[in-house]
Every structure is written in structure tokens, then in C-alpha cells.
MIGU-52649 format. One record per residue (C-alpha): x, y, z; residue number from 0. Coordinates in pm, whole numbers. Example, Ala and Ser with C-alpha at 12.3 -4.5 7.8 and 13.67 -1.06 7.14 Angstrom:
REM MIGU-52649
1230;-450;780;0 .
1367;-106;714;1 .
//
This chain:
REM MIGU-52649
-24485;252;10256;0 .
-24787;501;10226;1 .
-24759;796;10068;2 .
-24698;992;10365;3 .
-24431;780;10437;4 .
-24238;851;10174;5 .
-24323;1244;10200;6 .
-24147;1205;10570;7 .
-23888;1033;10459;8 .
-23751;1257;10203;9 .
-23800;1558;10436;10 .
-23633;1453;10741;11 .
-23331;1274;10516;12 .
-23012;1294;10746;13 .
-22816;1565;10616;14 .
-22419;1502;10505;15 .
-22277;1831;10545;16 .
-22140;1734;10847;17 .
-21951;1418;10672;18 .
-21855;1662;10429;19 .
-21732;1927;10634;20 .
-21492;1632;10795;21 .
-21381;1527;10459;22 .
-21278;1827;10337;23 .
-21093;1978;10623;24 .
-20925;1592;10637;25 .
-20815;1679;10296;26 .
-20680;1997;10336;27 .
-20446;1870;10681;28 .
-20316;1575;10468;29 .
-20015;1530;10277;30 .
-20139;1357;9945;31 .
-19911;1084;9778;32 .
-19708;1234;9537;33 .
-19536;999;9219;34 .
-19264;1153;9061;35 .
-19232;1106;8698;36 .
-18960;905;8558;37 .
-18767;1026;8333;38 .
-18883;800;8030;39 .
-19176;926;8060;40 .
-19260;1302;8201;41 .
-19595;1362;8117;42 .
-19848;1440;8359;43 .
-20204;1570;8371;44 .
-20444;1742;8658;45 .
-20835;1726;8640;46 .
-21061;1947;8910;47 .
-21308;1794;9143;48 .
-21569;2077;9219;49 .
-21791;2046;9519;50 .
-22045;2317;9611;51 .
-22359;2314;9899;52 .
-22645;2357;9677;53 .
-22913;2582;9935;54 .
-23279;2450;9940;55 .
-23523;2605;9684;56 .
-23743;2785;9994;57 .
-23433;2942;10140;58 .
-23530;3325;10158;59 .
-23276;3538;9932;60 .
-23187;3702;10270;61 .
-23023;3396;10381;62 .
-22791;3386;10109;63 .
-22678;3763;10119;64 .
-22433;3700;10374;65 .
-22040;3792;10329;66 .
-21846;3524;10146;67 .
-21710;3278;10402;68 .
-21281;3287;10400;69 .
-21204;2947;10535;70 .
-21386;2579;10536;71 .
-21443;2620;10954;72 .
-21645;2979;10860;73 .
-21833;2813;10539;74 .
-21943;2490;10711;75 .
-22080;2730;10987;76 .
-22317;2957;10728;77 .
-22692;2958;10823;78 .
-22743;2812;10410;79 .
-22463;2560;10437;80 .
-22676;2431;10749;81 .
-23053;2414;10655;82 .
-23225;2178;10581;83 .
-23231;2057;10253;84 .
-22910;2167;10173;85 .
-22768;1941;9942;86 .
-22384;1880;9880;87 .
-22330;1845;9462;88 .
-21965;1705;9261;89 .
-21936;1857;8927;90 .
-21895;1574;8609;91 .
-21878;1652;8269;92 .
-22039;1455;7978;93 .
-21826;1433;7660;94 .
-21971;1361;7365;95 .
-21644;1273;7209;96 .
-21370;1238;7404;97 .
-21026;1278;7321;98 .
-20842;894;7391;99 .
-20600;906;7096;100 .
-20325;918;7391;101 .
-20496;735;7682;102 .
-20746;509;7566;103 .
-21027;779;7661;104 .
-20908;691;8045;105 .
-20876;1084;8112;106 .
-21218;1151;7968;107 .
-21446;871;8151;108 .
-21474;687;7835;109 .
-21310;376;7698;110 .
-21293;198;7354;111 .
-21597;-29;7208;112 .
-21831;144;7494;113 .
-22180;272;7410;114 .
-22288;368;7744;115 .
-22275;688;7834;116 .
-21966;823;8113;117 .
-21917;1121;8305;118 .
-21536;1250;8399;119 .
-21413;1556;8571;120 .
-21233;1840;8370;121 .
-20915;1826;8369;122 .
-20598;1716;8066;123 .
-20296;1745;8033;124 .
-20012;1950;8156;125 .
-19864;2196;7923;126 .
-19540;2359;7931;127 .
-19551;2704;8087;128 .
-19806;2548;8360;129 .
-19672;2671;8689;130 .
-19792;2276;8874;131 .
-20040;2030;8853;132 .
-20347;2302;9061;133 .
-20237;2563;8775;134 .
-20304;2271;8480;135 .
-20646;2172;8650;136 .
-20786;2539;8680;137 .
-20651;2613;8313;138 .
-20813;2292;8203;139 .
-21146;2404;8360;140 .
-21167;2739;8202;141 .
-21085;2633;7835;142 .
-21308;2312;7886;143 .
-21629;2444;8046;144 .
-21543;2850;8125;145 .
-21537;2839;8471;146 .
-21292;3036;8631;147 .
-21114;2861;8989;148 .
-20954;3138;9066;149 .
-21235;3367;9119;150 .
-21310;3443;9508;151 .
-21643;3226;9505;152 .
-21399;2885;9470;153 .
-21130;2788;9722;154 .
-20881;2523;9651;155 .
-20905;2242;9943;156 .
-20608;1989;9836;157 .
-20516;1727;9695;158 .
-20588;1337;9665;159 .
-20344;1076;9610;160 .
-20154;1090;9246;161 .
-20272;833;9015;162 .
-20078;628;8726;163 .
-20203;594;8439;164 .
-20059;328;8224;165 .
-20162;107;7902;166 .
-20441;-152;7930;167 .
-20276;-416;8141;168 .
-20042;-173;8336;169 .
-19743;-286;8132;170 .
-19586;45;8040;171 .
-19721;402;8176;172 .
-19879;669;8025;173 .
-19865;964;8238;174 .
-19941;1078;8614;175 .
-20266;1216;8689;176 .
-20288;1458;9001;177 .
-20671;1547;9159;178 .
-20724;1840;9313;179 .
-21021;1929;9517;180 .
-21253;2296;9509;181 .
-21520;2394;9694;182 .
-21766;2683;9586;183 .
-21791;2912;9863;184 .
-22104;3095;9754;185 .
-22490;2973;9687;186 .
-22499;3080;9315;187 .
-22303;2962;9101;188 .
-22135;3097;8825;189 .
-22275;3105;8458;190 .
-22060;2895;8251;191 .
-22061;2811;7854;192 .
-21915;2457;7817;193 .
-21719;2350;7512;194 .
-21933;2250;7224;195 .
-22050;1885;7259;196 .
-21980;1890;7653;197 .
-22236;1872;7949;198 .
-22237;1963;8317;199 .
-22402;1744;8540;200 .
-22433;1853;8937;201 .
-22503;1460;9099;202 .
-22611;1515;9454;203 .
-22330;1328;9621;204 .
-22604;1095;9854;205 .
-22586;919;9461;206 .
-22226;837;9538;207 .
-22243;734;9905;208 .
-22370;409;10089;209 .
-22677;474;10269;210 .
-22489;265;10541;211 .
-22306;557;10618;212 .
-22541;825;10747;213 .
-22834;629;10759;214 .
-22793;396;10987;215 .
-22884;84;10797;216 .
-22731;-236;10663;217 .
-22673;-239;10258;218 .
-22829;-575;10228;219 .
-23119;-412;10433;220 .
-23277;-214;10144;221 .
-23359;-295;9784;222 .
-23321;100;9691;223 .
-22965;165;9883;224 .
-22727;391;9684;225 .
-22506;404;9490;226 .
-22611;187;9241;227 .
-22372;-23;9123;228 .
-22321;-151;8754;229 .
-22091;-256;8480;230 .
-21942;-119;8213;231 .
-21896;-428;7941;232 .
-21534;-323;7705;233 .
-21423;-542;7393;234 .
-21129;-730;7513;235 .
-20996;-699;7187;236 .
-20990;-300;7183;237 .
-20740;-323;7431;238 .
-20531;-603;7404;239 .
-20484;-575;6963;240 .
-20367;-325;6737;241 .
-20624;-118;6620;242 .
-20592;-132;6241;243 .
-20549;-524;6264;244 .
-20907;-656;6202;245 .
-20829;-1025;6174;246 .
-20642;-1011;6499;247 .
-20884;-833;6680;248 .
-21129;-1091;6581;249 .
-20923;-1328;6698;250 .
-20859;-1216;7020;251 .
-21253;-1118;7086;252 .
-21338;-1478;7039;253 .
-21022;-1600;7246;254 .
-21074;-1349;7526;255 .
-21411;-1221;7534;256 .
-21462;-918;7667;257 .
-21394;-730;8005;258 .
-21632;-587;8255;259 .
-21530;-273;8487;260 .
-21736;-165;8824;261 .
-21947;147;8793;262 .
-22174;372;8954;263 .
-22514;441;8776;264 .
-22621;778;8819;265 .
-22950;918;8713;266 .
-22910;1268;8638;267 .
-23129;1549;8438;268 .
-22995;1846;8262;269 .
-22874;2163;8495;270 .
-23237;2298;8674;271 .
-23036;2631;8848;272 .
-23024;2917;8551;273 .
-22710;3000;8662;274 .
-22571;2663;8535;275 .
-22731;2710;8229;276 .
-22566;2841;7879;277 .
-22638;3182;7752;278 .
-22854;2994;7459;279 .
-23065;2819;7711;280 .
-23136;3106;7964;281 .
-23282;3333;7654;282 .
-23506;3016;7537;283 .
-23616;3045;7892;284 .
-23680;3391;7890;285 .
-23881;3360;7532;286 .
-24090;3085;7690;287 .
-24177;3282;7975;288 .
-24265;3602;7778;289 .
-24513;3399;7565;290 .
-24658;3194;7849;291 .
-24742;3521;8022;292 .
-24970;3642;7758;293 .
-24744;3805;7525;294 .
-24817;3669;7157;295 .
-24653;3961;6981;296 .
-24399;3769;6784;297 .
-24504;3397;6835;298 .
-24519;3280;6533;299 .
-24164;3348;6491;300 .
-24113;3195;6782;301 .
-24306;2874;6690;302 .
-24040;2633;6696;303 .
-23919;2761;6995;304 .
-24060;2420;7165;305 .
-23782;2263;6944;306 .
-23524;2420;7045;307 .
-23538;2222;7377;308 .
-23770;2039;7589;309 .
-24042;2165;7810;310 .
-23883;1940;8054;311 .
-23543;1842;8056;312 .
-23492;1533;7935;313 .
-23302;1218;8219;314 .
-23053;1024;8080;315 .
-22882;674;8278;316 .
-22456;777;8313;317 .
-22230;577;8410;318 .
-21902;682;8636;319 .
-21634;421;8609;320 .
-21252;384;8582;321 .
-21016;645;8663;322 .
-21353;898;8759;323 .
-21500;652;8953;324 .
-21143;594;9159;325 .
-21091;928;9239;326 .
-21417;974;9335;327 .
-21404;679;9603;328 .
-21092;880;9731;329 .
-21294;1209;9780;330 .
-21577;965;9936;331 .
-21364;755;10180;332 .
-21252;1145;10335;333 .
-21668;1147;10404;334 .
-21689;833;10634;335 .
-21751;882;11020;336 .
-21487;782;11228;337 .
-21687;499;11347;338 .
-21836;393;11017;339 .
-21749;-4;10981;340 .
-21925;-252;10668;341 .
-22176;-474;10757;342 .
-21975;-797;10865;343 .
-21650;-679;10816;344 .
-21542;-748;11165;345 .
-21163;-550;11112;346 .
-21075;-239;11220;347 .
-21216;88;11082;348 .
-20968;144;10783;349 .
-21083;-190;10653;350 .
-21458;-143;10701;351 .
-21467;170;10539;352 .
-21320;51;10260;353 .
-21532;-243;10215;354 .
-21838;-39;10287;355 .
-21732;234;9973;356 .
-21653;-128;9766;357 .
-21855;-254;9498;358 .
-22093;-555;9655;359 .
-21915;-874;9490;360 .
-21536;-672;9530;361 .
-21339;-936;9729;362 .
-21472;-1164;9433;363 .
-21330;-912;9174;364 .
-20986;-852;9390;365 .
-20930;-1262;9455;366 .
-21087;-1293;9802;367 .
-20871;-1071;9938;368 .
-20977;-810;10161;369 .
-21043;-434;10026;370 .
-20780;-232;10120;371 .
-20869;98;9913;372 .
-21201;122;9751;373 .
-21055;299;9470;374 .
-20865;-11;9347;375 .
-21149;-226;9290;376 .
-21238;45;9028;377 .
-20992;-91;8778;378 .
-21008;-447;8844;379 .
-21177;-635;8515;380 .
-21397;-926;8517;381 .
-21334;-1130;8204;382 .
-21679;-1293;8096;383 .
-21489;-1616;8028;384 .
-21464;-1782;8371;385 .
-21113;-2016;8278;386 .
-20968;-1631;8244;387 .
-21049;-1578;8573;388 .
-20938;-1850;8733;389 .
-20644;-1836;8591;390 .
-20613;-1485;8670;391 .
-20609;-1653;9025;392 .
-20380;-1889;8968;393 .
-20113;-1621;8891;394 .
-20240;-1361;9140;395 .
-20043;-1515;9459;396 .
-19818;-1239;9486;397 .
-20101;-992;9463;398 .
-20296;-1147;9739;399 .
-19903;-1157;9917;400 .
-19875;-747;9856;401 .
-20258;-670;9971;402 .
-20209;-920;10290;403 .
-19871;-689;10346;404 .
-20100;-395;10295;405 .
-20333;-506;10534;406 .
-20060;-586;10824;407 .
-19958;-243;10787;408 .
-20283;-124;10851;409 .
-20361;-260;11133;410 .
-20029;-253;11327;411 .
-20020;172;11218;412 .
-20383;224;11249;413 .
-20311;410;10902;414 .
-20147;365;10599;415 .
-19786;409;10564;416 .
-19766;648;10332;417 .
-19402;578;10240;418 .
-19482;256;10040;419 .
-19688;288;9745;420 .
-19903;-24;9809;421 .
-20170;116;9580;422 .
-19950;83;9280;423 .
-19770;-256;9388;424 .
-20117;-397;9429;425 .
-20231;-260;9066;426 .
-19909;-413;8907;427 .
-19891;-729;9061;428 .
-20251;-800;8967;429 .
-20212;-653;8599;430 .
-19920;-913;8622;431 .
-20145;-1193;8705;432 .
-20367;-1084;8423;433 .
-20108;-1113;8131;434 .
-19961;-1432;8260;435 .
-20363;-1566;8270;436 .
-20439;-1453;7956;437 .
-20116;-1614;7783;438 .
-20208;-1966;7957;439 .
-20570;-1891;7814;440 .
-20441;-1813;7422;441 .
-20203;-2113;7421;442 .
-20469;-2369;7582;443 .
-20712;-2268;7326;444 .
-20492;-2273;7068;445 .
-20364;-2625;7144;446 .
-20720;-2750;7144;447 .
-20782;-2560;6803;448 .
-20497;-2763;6675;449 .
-20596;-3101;6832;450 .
-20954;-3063;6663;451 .
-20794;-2955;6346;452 .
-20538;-3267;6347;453 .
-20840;-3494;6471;454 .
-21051;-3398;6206;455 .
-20834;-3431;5907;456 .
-20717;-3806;6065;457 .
-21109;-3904;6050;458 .
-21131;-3731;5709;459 .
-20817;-3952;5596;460 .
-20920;-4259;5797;461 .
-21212;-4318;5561;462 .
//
């Protein structure tokens, strides 16, 4: 591929307004899956998923002067929404320390013992006073970054399926999350000043969604197809022993190993739009142009203004995985064509959407059963020691019997019955599995342990 090539290919790149104009009103007509807190355990939490139509950089500013749209049909039909170049963006936030006292750092896009660098959507907890989980998420937006839901540039769309969140191997639960979805109805958006130690990152969503989808071509067909997919490696022992116990921990590290979750790489630079930038960063902007435009009154003193950030924005590799990267395959299954089907799945449209929005080895990860919802092969572990997975196998026969269930119902409905929470069935059997495996696993190893230890004093004594 020449260089002209690649010039035509990135200016006539299939647009995905369209898919996103289908998701969104899908969204809006659909009844998410609500989970009612027990009564052992009330707490609940809300995060925000913000999507707005970034307009192409040549768009004249007479295109965008055009009265605020007042439903998704009218937006979707705007003469910016629709040129070319327009590119559809999903808000995530970088922490630099994220708050897991309570949830292992599952609410934040971060986990224990990882170095890697995760994105998450704003969001936390529900406080008392909060008039529902939409109220929490917008209140939890403005403390967290200062942007303000209910102004009349952002429109609430709906809401995605509630989530559990529960302790590392889904033995006892932590809290219910609820997503909510917003789309920004205007081309500018509004200046924000995050909390101190927390980025905003616009990822174009084509980052987040196969290539098979709307361009036409096979995901084995192309070494560069998006999304990326990676790993995210976490100590086993982080999760499965007490924190302050060092010894145990050890233990457990060399018994267990550690676990690796699914995740989306996403290559990302710091906000280019001055409108997403702080209040500190738009006057170092302004200083820079006022010197580079002749002006030296006053440079010395600013001399180290070249410090205060880079000439050009530094890129950094994120990674969006667990709970994030779940509820984002939720907002991205909405996107899929009617007719969109994986590459040799063969089934029925449910089930090749799902496969196609799947991690590549995912039916290896769920047992070699088929994907029924993309967004549950986002918390299934690999353990690096293969007799933990097998065994994880061995005990995973009622899994496999719940997903096969899941699967019947699929295709005798066409959809998914909504009455039966297969989604959290699936996630308990398999966390199930994983404790039985992992008990097998400690007690095997231990017996051999013992069997050296014996052996080795008898030869000791023998002599």
C-alpha cells in the first residue's frame, strides 16, 4: 500500500453514525435489566457513559450554528452529525489513584498488583438523598470531572443492563452498578476542570469496534483490524489472600500464579479540542501563542513555559478492561447492523454478533462454549498455570449446562428472555467452577509438597 493508498483510505473510511444512530435509539426503546438489591446488602452505584459526534476540523463555523437538536431522530439528521469525517467519541477517565478500598478498584478501571495503565467512566456510588441511579451518575460526573448532564447540550438516552459487582470469585456481592447512557447534542463541548490527578480521554469509538462490522471484511483478514485486544496480567494472590498476610500471599502466588483478564488497548493522546482542555492549559496555550507571534515582551518570565507542558501532547498505551470494558461491549453490541454475523459463526444473528464483539481466543476463555454476551467474556480469568484451567473445566459442567440453556433460548425467541438473568447464572456458575478448581489445585500441590518432604527425609534417614 502506496502512499496514496493509504491517503484514500483514511478519507473515504465508512462512516458509523448510522450504526450509532441505531444503537442509541435501540437503547432508548428498551427496557434495561434491572437487579434489585437484597436486603443484606443495599448499596448501589451509577457511572455515565458520554457519547458526543465530534464535527470534522474543515467544517465551516456556519455549519455548526444551527439550533440545538431536541430529540435523537432531529440530531442524527444535522448537516455536522452527517459529514464526512464526523467522528463518534465515548468519554473515559484516567485515574491516577483510584479509590478500591471498597471494590477492589473494579469501579475505577483499576485492579490490585496492576501497573498498566486503565481508563473507567465516571461514576461511584449512590448516596443517600440521590433521587435514582441517573441522579447518582450526573452528581458523580460533576464532582469528578465538572461537567454538568443536566445542561441542555446533553440528553439522557437510557440505560444498559444492571451489573453485580461482587468479591473476586463472585462469592459474596458488593454492590449493583447501573450505566446510563448521554449523548452531547451540540459540536462544542463544554470546558471542564477534572479532579486533581484525573484525565479525560475522547477514544474515537472505530477503537472499540470490529472492523468486521462496517467494513466489510473478515477479522482474520487484516493484521491492523481494531480493537486491539490485550491482557491485563493481576497477582492471583491480591485477590484470593488477606492483604496484610505476607507469608500467605506468597504462598498462594507460587500455588496459583497469577490471573489474566481480556482488554482493549487503546492508543490515545491528551484532549486536542480547547474546549476539553483545563483552564491551566488553555492560558499556557494562549502564552505560547502570544510569544510565537512575535511578542517577546515578557519572555523571559515566561521561559519555562515549555515546561509546563509539551509542545506536543504526549501518547500514552491504556488499557480498558473489567467492569469498563463490559459495559462498553453492551453500548457496542446496540451498534451492530441487523445483519452483522462473525466470520464462521454459522448461528443466528444474536450469536454472531456476540462472537464478532468477543475477544479472538473467547470460546477458549468461556470453556468452548459459545458467546452468548460479549460482555461476559470480560470477566472471565485465564490462570497462567494450565492444571488451573483445566480443572476450572472439569468443574465448569454446569456453566457450559446454563450458557447451552442460554443459547436455546435464543434461538427459539430470536431474543433474550429478559425474565431470567442468564448473565448472572452464567457469571456464578463459572466463579463456582473456579473455587472448586482452585481448591483441587492447593490440595494436589500440597500433597506433592508433602510426598517430597516425606521422601526426602526417608533418603536422608536411609543413609
Amino acid at each position: 500500500m502506496n502512499e496514496y493508498t493509504s491517503i484514500s483510505v483514511i478519507l473515504y473510511r465508512p462512516t458509523i453514525v448510522p450504526l450509532l444512530s441505531r444503537a442509541l435509539h435501540q437503547i432508548r426503546s428498551t427496557p434495561p435489566r434491572i437487579i434489585a438489591s437484597p436486603a443484606t446488602q443495599p448499596r448501589r452505584a451509577a457511572v455515565a457513559l458520554i457519547i458526543r459526534v465530534s464535527p470534522p476540523p474543515n467544517l465551516p463555523s456556519t455549519s455548526k450554528n444551527v439550533p440545538q437538536a431536541t430529540s435523537l431522530t432531529e440530531f442524527f439528521q444535522l448537516d455536522w452529525v452527517n459529514a464526512p469525517g464526523a467522528r463518534p467519541e465515548i468519554l473515559f477517565l484516567r485515574r491516577e489513584k483510584p479509590d478500591g478500598n471498597a471494590d477492589g478498584g473494579r469501579m475505577s478501571g483499576s485492579g490490585p498488583n496492576t501497573s498498566e495503565a486503565h481508563v473507567a467512566f465516571p461514576g461511584g456510588r449512590t448516596e443517600e438523598g440521590d433521587e435514582g441511579g441517573m441522579y447518582t451518575a450526573m452528581r458523580q460526573t460533576w464532582e469528578e470531572i465538572g461537567l454538568d448532564l443536566a445542561e441542555n447540550a446533553y440528553t439522557p438516552v437510557g440505560q444498559l443492563d444492571d451489573r453485580e459487582i461482587t468479591t473476586s470469585l463472585g462469592k459474596r456481592l458488593l454492590m449493583i452498578l447501573s450505566p446510563y447512557v448521554f449523548l452531547q447534542l451540540t459540536p462544542q463541548t463544554t470546558p471542564v476542570e477534572p479532579a486533581s490527578g484525573t484525565t479525560l480521554h475522547w477514544v474515537p469509538l472505530t477503537e472499540l469496534l470490529p472492523e468486521s462490522l462496517y467494513l466489510g471484511v473478515e477479522r482474520e483478514a487484516t493484521r491492523s483490524s481494531k480493537p486491539k485486544w490485550s491482557n491485563v496480567t493481576v497477582d492471583a494472590s491480591s485477590r484470593l489472600a488477606p492483604r496484610h498476610s505476607t507469608v500467605l500471599r506468597l504462598l498462594v502466588r507460587l500455588l496459583v500464579g497469577s490471573m489474566k483478564f481480556p482488554a482493549i488497548v487503546i492508543e490515545s493522546s491528551y484532549p486536542t479540542d480547547t474546549a476539553s482542555l483545563s483552564t491551566d492549559e488553555k492560558l499556557i496555550d494562549e502564552k505560547r501563542a502570544h510569544i510565537e507571534k512575535g511578542n517577546q515582551v515578557g519572555l523571559q518570565r515566561q521561559g519555562s513555559l515549555s515546561k509546563l507542558r509539551p509542545r506536543h501532547r504526549r501518547s500514552e498505551q491504556m488499557k480498558l478492561w473489567g467492569l469498563s470494558l463490559g459495559m462498553t461491549l453492551d453500548l457496542l453490541a446496540h451498534m451492530a447492523p441487523p445483519n452483522a454475523v462473525a466470520h464462521g459463526s454459522g448461528s443466528g444473528m444474536s450469536l454472531g454478533v456476540s462472537s464478532a464483539f468477543a475477544p479472538p481466543d473467547a470460546e477458549a476463555e468461556s470453556m468452548g462454549v459459545p458467546v452468548m454476551a460479549p460482555s461476559l467474556t470480560s470477566v472471565f480469568p485465564r490462570f497462567s498455570y494450565p492444571d488451573v484451567n483445566f480443572w476450572i473445566w472439569v468443574f465448569g459442567k454446569r456453566y457450559r449446562e446454563v450458557v447451552r440453556g442460554w443459547e436455546a433460548s435464543v434461538r427459539a425467541g430470536g431474543t433474550n428472555d429478559r425474565r431470567i438473568n442468564w448473565t448472572g447464572s452464567a457469571l456464578n456458575t463459572f466463579y463456582a467452577a473456579v473455587r472448586k478448581a482452585l481448591v483441587v489445585v492447593i490440595v494436589v500441590r500440597a500433597i506433592f509438597v508433602l510426598l517430597g518432604l516425606f521422601l526426602g527425609g526417608w533418603l536422608l534417614l536411609s543413609r
